[in-house]
N, C-alpha and C positions, 0 to 999 in steps of 0.2 A: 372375814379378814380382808383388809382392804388394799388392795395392792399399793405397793410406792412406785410412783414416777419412776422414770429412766433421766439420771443426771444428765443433763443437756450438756452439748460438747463444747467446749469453751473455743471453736475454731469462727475465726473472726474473717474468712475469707480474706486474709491475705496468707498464700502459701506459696515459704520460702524456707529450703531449710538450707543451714549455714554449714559451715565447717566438721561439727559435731553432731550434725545429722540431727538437730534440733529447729523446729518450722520459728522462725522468725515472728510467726502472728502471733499463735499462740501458747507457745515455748513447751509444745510437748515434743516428742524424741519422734524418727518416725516409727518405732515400734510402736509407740503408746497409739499414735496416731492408726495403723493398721488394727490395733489389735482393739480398739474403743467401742467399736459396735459388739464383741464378745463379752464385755467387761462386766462384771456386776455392777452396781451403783457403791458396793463397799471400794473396789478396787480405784472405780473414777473418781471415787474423792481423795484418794491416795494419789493419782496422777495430777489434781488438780494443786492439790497442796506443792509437787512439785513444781508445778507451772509458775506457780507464785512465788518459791525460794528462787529459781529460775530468772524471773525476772526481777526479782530484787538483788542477785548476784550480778545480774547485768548494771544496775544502775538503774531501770527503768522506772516510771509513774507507774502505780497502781491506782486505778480510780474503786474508792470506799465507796459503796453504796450511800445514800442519804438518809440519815438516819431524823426523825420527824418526834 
């Protein structure tokens, strides 16, 4: 059986968190932010999915991968 990777943490070293205790970089909360090194990889991809309604709530760019 062949183990799976550990979801890499979408923290982009800028950390800022705002008003609602959300990091500015990378629009996780700071609990998700504490709690990412316990996390399974089912759970990080539930926080990641957050991260992205997060910043499309803001307004922000999403950069798409390139798809070839």
């Amino acid at each position: 059986m062949e183990l799976e990777r550990p979801v890499k943490s979408p923290c982009v070293s800028i950390c800022a968190l705002d008003e609602q205790d959300i990091c500015t970089g990378c629009q996780r909360t700071a609990d998700e932010i504490t709690r990412w090194g316990r996390m399974d990889n089912a759970e990080r991809r539930l926080v990641l999915a957050r991260c992205v309604e997060r910043t499309r709530a803001a307004g922000q760019f999403i950069q798409q991968p390139a798809t070839h």
